[in-house]
VOPAGU-2260 file (C-alpha; in pm, 1 decimal, decimal comma):
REM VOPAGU-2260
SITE   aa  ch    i         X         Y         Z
SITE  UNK   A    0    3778,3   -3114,5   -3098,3
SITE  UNK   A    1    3975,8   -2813,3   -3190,3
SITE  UNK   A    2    3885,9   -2509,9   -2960,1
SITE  UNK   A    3    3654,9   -2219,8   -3149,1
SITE  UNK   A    4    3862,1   -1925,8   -3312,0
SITE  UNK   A    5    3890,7   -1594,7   -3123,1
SITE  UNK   A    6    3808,3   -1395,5   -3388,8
SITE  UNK   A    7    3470,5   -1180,2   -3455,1
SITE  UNK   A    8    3256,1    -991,1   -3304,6
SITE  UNK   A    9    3012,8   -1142,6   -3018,6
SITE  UNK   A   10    2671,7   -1036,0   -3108,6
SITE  UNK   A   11    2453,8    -755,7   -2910,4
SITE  UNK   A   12    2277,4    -976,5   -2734,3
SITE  UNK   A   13    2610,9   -1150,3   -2593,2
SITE  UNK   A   14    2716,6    -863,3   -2465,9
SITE  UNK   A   15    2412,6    -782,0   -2312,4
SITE  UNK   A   16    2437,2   -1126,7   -2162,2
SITE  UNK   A   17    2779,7   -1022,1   -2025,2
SITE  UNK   A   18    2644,4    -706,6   -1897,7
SITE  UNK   A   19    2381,4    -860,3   -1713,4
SITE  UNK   A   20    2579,0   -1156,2   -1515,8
SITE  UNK   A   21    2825,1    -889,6   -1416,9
SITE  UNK   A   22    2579,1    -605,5   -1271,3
SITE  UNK   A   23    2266,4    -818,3   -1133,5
SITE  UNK   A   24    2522,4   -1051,1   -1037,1
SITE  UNK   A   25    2669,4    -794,9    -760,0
SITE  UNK   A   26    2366,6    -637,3    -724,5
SITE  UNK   A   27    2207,1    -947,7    -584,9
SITE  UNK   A   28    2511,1   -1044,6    -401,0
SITE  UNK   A   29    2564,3    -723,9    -215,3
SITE  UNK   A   30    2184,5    -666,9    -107,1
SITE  UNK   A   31    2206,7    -904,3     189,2
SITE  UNK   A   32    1887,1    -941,8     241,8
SITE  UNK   A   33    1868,6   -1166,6    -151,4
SITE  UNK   A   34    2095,2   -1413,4      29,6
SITE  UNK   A   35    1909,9   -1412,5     343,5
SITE  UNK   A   36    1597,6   -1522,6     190,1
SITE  UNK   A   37    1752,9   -1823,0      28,8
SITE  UNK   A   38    1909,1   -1956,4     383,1
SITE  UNK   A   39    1580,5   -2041,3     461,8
SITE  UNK   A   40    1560,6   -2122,6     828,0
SITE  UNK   A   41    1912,1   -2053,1     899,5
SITE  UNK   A   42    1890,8   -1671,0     790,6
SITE  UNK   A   43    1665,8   -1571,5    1088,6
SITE  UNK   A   44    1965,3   -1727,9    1312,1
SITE  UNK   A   45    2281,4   -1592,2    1065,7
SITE  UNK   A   46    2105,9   -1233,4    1119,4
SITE  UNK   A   47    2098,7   -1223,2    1453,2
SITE  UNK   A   48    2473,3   -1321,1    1475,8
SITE  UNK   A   49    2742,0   -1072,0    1460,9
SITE  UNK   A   50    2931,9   -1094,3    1124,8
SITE  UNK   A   51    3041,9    -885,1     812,8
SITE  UNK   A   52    2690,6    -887,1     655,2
SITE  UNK   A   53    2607,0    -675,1    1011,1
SITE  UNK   A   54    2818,5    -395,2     877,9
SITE  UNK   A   55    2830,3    -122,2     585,9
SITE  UNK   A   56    3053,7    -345,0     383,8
SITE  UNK   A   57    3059,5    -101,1      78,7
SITE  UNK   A   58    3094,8     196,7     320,7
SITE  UNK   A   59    3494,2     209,4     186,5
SITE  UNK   A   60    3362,7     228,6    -176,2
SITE  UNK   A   61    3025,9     453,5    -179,3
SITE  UNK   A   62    3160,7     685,7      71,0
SITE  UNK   A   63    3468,3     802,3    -154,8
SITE  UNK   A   64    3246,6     825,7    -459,9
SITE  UNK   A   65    2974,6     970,2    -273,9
SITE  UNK   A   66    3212,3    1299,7    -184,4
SITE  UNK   A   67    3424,8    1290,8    -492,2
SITE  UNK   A   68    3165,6    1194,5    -796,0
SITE  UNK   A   69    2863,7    1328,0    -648,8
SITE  UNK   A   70    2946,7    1582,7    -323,2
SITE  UNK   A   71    2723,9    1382,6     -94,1
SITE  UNK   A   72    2760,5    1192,4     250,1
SITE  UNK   A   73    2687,9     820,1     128,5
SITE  UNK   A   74    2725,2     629,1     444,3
SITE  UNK   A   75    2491,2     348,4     502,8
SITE  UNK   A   76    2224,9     441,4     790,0
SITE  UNK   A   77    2229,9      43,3     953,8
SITE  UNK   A   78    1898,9     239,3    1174,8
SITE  UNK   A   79    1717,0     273,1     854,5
SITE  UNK   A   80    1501,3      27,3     690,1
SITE  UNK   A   81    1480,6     191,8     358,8
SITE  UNK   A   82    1651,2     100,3      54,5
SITE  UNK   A   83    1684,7     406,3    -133,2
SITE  UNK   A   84    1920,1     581,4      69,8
SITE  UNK   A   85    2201,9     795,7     -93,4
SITE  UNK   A   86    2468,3     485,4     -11,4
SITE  UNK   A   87    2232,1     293,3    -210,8
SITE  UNK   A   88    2197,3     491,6    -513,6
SITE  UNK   A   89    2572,9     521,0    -478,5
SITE  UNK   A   90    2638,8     176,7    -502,8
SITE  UNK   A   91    2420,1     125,7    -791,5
SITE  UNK   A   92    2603,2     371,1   -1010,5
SITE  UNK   A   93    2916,9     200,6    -904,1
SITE  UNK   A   94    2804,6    -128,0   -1022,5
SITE  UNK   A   95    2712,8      40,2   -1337,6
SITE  UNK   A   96    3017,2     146,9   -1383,7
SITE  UNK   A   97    3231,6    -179,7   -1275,5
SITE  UNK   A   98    2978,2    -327,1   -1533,0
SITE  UNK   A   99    2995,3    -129,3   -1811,3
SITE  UNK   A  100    3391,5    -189,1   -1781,9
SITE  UNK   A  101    3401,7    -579,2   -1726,5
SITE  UNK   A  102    3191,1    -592,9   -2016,8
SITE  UNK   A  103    3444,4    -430,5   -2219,7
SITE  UNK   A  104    3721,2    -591,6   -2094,4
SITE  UNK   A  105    3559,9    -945,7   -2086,5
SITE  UNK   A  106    3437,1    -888,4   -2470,1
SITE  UNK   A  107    3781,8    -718,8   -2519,4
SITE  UNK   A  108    3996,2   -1041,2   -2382,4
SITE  UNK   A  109    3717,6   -1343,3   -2495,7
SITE  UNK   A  110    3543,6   -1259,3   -2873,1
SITE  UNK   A  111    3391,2   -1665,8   -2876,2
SITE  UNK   A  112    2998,8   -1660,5   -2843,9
SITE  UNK   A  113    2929,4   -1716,4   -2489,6
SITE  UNK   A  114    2871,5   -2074,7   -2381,4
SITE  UNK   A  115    2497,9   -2205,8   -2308,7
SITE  UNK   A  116    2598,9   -2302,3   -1937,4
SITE  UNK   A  117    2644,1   -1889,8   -1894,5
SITE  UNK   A  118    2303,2   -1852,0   -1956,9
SITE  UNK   A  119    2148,4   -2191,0   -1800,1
SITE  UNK   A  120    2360,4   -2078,9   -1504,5
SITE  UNK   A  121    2294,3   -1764,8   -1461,8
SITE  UNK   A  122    1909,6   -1781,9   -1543,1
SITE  UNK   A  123    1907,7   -2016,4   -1226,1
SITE  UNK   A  124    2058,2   -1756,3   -1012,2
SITE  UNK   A  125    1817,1   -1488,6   -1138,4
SITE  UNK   A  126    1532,1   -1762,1   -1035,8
SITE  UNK   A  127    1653,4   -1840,5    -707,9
SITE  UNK   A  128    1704,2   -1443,7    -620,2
SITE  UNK   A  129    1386,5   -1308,6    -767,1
SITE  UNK   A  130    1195,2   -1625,8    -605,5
SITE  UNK   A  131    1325,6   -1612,2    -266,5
SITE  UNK   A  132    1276,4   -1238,7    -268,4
SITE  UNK   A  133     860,5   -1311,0    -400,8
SITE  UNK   A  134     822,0   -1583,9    -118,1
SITE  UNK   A  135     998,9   -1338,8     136,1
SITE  UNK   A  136     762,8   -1033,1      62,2
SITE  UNK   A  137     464,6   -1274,7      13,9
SITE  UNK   A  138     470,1   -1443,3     366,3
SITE  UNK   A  139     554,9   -1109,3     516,9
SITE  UNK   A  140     190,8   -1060,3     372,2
SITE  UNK   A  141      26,9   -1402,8     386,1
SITE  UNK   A  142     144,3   -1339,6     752,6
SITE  UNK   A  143      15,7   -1022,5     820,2
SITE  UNK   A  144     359,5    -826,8     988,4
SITE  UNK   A  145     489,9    -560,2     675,7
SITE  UNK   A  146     162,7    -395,8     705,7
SITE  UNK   A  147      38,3    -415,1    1072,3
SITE  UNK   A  148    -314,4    -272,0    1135,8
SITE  UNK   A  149    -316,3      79,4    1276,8
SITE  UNK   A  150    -206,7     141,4    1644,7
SITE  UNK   A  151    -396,6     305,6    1917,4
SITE  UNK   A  152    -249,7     610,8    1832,7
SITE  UNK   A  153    -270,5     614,5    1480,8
SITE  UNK   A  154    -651,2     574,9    1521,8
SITE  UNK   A  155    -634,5     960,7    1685,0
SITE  UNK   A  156    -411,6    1102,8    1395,2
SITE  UNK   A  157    -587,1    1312,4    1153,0
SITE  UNK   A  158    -579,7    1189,9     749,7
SITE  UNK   A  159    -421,2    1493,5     620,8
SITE  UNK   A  160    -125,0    1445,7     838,3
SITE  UNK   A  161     -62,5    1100,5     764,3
SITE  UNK   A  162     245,7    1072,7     492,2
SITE  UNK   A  163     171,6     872,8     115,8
SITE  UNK   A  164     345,0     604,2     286,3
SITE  UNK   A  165     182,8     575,9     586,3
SITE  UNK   A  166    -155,0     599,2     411,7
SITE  UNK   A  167     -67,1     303,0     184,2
SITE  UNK   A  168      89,0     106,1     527,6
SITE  UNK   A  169    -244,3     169,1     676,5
SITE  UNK   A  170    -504,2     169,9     409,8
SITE  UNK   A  171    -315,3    -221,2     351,2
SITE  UNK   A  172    -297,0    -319,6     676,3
SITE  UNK   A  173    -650,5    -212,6     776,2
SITE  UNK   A  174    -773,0    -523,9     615,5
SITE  UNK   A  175    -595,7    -855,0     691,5
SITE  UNK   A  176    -797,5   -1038,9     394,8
SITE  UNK   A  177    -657,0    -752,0     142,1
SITE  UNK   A  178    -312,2    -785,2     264,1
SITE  UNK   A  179    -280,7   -1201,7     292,8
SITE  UNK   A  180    -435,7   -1207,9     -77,6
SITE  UNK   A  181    -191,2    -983,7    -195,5
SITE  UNK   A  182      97,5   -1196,6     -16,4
SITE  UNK   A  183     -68,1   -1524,1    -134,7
SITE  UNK   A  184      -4,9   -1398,0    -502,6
SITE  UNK   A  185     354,0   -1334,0    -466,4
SITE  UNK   A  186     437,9   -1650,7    -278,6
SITE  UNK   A  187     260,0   -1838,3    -578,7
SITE  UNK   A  188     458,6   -1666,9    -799,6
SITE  UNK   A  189     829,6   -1697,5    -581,3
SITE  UNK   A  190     722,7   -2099,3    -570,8
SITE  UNK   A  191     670,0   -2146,0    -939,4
SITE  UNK   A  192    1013,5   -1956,5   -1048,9
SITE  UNK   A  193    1158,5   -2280,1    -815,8
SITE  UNK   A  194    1033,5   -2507,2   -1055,1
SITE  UNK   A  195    1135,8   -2548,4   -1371,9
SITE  UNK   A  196     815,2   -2670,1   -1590,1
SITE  UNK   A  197     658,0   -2346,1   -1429,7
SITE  UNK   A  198     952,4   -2104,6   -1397,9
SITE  UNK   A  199     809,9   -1919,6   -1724,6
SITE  UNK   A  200     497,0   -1888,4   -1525,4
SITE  UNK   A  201     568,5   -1755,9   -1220,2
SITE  UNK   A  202     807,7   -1517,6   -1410,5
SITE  UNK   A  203     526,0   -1318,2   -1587,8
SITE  UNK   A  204     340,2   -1338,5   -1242,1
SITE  UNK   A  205     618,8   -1212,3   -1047,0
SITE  UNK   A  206     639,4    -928,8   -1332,2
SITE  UNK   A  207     266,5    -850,1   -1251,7
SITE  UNK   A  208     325,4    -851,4    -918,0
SITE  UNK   A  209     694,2    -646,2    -885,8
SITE  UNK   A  210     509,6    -391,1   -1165,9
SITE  UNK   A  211     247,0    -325,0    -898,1
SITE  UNK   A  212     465,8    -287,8    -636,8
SITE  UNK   A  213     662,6     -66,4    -826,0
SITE  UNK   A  214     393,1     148,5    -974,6
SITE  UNK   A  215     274,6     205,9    -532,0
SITE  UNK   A  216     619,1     288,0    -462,9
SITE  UNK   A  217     641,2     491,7    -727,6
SITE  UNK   A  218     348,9     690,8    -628,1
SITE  UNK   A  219     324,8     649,3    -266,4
SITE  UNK   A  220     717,6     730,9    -218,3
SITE  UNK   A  221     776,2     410,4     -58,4
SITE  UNK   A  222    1159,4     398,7      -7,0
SITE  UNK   A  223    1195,7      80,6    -210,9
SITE  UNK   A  224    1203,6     213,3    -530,7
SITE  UNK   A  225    1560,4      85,1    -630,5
SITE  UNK   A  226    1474,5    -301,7    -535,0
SITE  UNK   A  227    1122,9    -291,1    -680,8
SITE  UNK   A  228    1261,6    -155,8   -1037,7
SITE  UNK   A  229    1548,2    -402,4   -1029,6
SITE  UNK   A  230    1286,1    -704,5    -925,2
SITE  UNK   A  231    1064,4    -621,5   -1236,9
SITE  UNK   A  232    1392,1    -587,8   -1435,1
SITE  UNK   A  233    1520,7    -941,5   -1331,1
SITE  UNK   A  234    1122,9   -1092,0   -1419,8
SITE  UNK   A  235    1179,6    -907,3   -1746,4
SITE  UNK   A  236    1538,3   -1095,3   -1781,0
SITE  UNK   A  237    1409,3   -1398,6   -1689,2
SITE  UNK   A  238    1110,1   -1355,7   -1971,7
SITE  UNK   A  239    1288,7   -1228,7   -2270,9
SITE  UNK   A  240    1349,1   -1537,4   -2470,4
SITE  UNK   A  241    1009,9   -1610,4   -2446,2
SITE  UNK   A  242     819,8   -1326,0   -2572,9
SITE  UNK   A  243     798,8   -1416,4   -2943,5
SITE  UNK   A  244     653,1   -1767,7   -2840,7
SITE  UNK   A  245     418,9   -1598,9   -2573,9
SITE  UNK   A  246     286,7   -1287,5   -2808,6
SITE  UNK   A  247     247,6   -1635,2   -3033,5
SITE  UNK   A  248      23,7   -1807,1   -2806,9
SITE  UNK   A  249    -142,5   -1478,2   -2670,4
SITE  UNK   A  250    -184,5   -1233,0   -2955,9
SITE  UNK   A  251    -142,0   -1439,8   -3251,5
SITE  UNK   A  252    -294,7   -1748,0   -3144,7
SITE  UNK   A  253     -54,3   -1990,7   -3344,7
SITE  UNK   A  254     122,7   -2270,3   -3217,4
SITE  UNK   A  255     408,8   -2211,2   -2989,3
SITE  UNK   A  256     733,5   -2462,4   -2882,3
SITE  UNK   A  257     804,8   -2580,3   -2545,2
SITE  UNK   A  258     904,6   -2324,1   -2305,7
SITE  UNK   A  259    1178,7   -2492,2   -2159,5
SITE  UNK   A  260    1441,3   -2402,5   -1891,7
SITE  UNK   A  261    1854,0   -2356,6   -2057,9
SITE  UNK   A  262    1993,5   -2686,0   -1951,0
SITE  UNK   A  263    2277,5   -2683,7   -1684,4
SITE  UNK   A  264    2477,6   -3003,8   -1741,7
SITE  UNK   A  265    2487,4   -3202,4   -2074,4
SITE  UNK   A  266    2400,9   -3527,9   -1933,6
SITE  UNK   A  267    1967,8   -3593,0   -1880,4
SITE  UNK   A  268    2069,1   -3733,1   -1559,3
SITE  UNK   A  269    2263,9   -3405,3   -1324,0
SITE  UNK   A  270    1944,8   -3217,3   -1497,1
SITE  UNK   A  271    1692,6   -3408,7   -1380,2
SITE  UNK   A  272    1871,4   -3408,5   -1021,3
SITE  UNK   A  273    1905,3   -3029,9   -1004,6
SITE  UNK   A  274    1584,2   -2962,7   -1077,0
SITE  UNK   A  275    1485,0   -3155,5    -776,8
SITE  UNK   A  276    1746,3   -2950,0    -571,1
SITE  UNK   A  277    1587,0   -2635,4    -714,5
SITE  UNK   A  278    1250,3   -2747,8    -594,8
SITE  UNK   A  279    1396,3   -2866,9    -278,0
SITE  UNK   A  280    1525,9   -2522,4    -236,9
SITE  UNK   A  281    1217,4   -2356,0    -295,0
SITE  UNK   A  282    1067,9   -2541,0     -12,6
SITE  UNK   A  283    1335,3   -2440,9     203,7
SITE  UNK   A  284    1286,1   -2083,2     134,1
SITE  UNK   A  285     886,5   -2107,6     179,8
SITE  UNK   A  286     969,9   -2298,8     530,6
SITE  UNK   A  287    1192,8   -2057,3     629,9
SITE  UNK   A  288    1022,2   -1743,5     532,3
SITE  UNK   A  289     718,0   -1866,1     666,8
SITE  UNK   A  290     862,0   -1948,7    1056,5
SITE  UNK   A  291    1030,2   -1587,4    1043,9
SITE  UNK   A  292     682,5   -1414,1     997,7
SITE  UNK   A  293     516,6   -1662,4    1238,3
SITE  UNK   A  294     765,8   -1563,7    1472,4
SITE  UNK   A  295     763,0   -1213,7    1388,6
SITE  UNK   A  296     352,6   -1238,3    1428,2
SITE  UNK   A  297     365,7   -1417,3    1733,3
SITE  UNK   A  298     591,5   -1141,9    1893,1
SITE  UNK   A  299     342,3    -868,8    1721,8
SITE  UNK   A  300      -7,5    -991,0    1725,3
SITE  UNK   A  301     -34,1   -1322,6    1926,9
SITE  UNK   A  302    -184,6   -1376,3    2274,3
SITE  UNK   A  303     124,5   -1366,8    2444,5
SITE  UNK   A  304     216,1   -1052,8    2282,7
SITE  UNK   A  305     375,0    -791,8    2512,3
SITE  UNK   A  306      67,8    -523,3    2559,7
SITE  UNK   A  307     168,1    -183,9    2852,5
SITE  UNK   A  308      18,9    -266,0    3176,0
SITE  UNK   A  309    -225,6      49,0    3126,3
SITE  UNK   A  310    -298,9     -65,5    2749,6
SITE  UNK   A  311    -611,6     104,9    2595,0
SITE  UNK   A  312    -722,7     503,7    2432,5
SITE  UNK   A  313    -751,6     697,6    2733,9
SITE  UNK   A  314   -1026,3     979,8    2776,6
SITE  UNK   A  315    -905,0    1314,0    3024,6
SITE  UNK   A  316   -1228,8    1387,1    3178,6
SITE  UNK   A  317   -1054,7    1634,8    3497,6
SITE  UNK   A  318    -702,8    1782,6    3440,8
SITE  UNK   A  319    -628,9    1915,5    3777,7
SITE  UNK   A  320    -278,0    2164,9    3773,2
SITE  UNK   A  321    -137,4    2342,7    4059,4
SITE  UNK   A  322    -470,6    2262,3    4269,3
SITE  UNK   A  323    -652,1    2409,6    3979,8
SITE  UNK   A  324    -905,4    2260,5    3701,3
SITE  UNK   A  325    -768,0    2331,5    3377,2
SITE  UNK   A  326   -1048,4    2340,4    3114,2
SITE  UNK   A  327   -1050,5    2194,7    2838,9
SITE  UNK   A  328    -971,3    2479,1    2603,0
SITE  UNK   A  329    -811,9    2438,0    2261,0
SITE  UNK   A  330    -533,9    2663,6    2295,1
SITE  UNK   A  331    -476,9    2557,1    2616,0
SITE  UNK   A  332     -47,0    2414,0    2579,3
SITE  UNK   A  333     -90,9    2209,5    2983,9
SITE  UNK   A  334    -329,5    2016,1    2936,3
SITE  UNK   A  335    -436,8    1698,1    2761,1
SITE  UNK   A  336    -685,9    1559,1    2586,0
SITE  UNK   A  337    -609,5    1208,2    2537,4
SITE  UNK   A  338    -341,6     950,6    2688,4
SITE  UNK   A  339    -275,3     623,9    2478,9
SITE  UNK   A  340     -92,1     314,1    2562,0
SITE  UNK   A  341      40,1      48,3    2390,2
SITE  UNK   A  342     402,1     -96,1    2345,1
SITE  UNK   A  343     489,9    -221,8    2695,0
SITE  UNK   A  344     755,7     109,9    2681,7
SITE  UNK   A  345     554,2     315,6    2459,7
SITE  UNK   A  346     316,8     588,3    2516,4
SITE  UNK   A  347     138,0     912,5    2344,9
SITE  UNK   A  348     -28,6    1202,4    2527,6
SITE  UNK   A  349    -272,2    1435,7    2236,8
SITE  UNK   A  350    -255,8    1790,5    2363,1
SITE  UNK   A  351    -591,0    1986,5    2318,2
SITE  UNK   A  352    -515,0    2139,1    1939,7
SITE  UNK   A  353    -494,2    1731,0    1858,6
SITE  UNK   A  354    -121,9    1729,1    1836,6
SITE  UNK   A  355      59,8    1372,5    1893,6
SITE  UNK   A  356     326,4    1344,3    2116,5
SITE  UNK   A  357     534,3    1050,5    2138,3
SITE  UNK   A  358     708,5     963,2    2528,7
SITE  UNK   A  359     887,4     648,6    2646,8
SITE  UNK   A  360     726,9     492,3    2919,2
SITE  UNK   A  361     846,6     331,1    3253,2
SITE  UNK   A  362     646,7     117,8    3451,3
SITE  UNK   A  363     848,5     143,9    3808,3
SITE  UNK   A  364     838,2    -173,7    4070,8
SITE  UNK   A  365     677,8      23,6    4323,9
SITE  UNK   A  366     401,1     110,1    4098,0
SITE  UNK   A  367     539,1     459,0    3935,0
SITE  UNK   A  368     487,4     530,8    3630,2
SITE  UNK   A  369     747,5     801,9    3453,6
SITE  UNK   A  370     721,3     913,2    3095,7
SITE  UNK   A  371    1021,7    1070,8    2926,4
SITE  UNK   A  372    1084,4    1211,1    2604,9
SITE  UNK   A  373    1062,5     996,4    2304,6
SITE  UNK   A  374    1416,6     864,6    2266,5
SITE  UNK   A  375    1403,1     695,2    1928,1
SITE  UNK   A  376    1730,5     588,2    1757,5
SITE  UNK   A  377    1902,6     742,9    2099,3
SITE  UNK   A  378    2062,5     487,9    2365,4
SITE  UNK   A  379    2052,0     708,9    2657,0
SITE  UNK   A  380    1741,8     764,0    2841,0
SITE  UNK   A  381    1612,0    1090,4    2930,0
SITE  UNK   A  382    1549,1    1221,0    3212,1
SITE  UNK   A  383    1144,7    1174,3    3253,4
SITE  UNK   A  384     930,1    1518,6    3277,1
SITE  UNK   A  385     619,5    1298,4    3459,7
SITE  UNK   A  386     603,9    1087,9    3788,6
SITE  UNK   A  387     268,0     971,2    3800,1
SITE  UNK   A  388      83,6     690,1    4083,5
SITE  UNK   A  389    -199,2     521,1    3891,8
SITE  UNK   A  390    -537,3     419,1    4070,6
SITE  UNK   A  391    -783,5     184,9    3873,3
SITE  UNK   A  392   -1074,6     246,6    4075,0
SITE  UNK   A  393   -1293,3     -20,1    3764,4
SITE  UNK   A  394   -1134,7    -118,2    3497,4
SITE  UNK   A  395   -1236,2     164,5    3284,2
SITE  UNK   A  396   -1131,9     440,1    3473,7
SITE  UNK   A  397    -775,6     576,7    3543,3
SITE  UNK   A  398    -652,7     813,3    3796,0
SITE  UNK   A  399    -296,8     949,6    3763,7
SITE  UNK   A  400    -136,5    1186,3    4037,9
SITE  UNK   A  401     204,2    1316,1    4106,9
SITE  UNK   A  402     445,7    1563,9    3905,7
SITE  UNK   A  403     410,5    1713,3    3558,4
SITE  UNK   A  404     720,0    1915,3    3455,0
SITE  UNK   A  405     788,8    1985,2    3806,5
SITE  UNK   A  406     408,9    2065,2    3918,0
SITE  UNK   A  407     148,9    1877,9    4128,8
SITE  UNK   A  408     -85,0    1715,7    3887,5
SITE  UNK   A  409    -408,8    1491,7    3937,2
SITE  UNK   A  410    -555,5    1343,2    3576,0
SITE  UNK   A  411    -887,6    1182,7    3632,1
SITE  UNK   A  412    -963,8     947,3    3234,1
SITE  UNK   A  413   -1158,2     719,3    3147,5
SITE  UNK   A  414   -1120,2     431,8    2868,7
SITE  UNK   A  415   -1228,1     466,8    2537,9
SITE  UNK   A  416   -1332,7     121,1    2384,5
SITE  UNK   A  417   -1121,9     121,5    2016,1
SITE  UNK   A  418   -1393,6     -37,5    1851,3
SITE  UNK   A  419   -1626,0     292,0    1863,2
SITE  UNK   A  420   -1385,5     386,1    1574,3
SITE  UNK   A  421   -1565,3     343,4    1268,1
SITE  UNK   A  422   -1250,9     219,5    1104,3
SITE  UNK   A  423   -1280,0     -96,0    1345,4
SITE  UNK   A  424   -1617,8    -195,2    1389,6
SITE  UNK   A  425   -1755,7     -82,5     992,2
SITE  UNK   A  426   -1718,4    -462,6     911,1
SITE  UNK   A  427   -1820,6    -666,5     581,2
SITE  UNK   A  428   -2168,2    -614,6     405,5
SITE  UNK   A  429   -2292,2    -783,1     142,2
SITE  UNK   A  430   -2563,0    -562,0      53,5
SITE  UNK   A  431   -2586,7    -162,5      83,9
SITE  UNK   A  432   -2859,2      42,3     -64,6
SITE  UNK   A  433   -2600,6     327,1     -40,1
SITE  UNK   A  434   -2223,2     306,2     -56,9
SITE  UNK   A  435   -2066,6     396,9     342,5
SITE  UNK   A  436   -1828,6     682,3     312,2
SITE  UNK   A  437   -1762,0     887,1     607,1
């Protein structure tokens, strides 16, 4: 068979097609956390062990642009969860760009139409990516660990300080039956891009889903605006050449063709296995996904779950300083009005205008317990401004005596049972002559 003449012009959509493998191609390839989710078991293991996807590989790329393009420090912060840093948005427009020219170049050096396996192969990796990254988020749901219910603390804090974000975090994770539906939906709709009779389906769900998760970003500031937008434009992707047939079926109500899957081999056969291998794979992702949140649960939430030996909201009911009763005045900056603790190494002290403060706590051998100033992201540890003996004369009652920034101090609380919070005991009701807002 002679080979197709290099001559013409490849059609818009071609090039679009060109466009697409190049930039979503890198784009999922350099977000590690795509791959991850489609090692299944292994990722939880390949994370915790020390290799290049450990380190700001694109540091020696976004960093130069960052200063030259743009004026602005684009190092990756590796103690930062969020995914819209200034490295990020970098490395974005630098895949734009290294897009935008390959395209060129590739149309430039190849003018045939693009071959069917292009987009049968690259509509599988834009399944696999956007499906692993559906059943990730959706167990980290269905498994209640992104959105943990409020702490001990964060029952104290007053609304109008809380940030968008945290309100959505909490608001979420407030109610474990909201939060595991919401995961539920998404791991549905990771599953179904697996398979290829339903891939069409759990596309438009996973564009439901990524549009709402994009629309609460969006308006909650949620630092995950870049892989939310980029989700919904790879469910878009995935659902273009079947909008005609679906606006058919939907909106016009006329008969519509199958909506089949781009084959990947020409012979019935290597089909049929690879879409067993895709399914297969889908499993493997669910399995894996769904250990690393039980885990991750288990280390959170479970019985065994590390709790500080004083755990619980404590009351200050005498605040002795210098010999002296303080009392329990407002503008008073000595003494307190709450204690709280939780993490093993964690607590919070409220001061009397209701301010927060965070302090690392150390639970000695001989019994001493010394707070020290909240050390987050730092690796040395502070020198601690409290040495405090605790008493438990019942189990609700706390006495702590010894040295507050380098004066005698005796703290008399007692413990304040979290379910008095309206928040925690309000509960389900089917019927309500008047709707409960307080």
């Amino acid at each position: 068979m002679p080979a197709a003449p290099r001559t013409g012009r490849p059609a818009p959509t071609q090039i679009a097609l060109r466009f697409c493998v190049i930039y979503f191609g890198l784009f999922c390839l350099l977000l590690t956390y795509i791959p991850f989710a489609l090692l299944g078991i292994l990722g939880r293991w390949v994370r915790e062990y020390r290799g290049p996807w450990n380190m700001p590989i694109t540091d020696p790329i976004t960093g130069p642009v960052g200063r030259t393009v743009f004026g602005v420090d684009a190092q990756l912060h590796q103690d930062s969860g969020a995914g819209d840093q200034t490295a990020v948005w970098v490395l974005v427009f630098c895949l734009l760009v290294v897009a935008v020219v390959g395209t060129a170049v590739w149309t430039a050096v190849d003018r045939r139409p693009s071959s069917p396996r292009l987009l049968a192969w690259f509509t599988l990796f834009l399944r696999l990516c956007l499906g692993g990254q559906m059943v990730g988020f959706g167990f980290a749901k269905l498994i209640p660990t992104q959105m943990p219910a409020p702490t001990l603390a964060q029952l104290l804090q007053p609304y109008g300080e809380l940030s968008p974000a945290s309100v959505l975090w909490l608001q979420v994770g407030s109610s474990y039956p909201y939060e595991m539906a919401l995961g539920a939906v998404e791991v549905v709709a990771g599953l179904l891009l697996f398979v290829s009779r339903t891939a069409v389906l759990g596309a438009a769900l996973s564009l439901a889903c990524t549009a709402q998760i994009l629309l609460l970003n969006m308006t909650f500031d949620i630092p995950e605006k870049l892989l939310a937008s980029h989700l919904l434009l790879i469910s878009l992707i995935l659902l273009a050449p079947y909008l005609r047939r679906l606006a058919d079926v939907l909106v016009r109500q006329r008969a519509c063709g199958p909506l089949t899957q781009p084959a990947l081999f020409t012979a019935a056969r290597k089909n049929r296995i690879a879409t067993w291998v895709v399914a297969a794979m889908g499993l493997w992702v669910a399995l894996g996904s769904g250990y690393d949140r039980w885990v991750v649960w288990q280390e959170q939430s479970g019985a065994a779950s590390p709790k500080s030996e004083l755990y619980g909201i404590w009351e200050v009911r005498d605040f002795t300083l210098d010999g002296q009763l303080v009392p329990p005045l407002t503008t008073d900056e000595t003494r307190w009005q709450r204690l709280v603790f939780d993490d093993p190494a964690q607590a919070t002290y409220q001061r009397m205008n209701g301010e927060l403060v965070p302090a690392r706590a150390y639970f000695r051998p001989d019994g001493q317990l010394e707070l020290a100033s909240d050390t987050t992201g730092a690796s040395e540890r502070r020198p601690p401004f409290a040495t405090l003996a605790a008493d438990r004369p019942t189990p609700d009652q706390l006495l702590l005596s010894g040295i507050l920034h380098d004066r005698p101090v005796t703290i008399a609380l007692e413990r304040r049972d979290p379910n008095t919070f309206t928040l925690r005991s309000r509960g389900f009701h089917w019927v309500q002559d008047y709707a409960y807002f307080r």
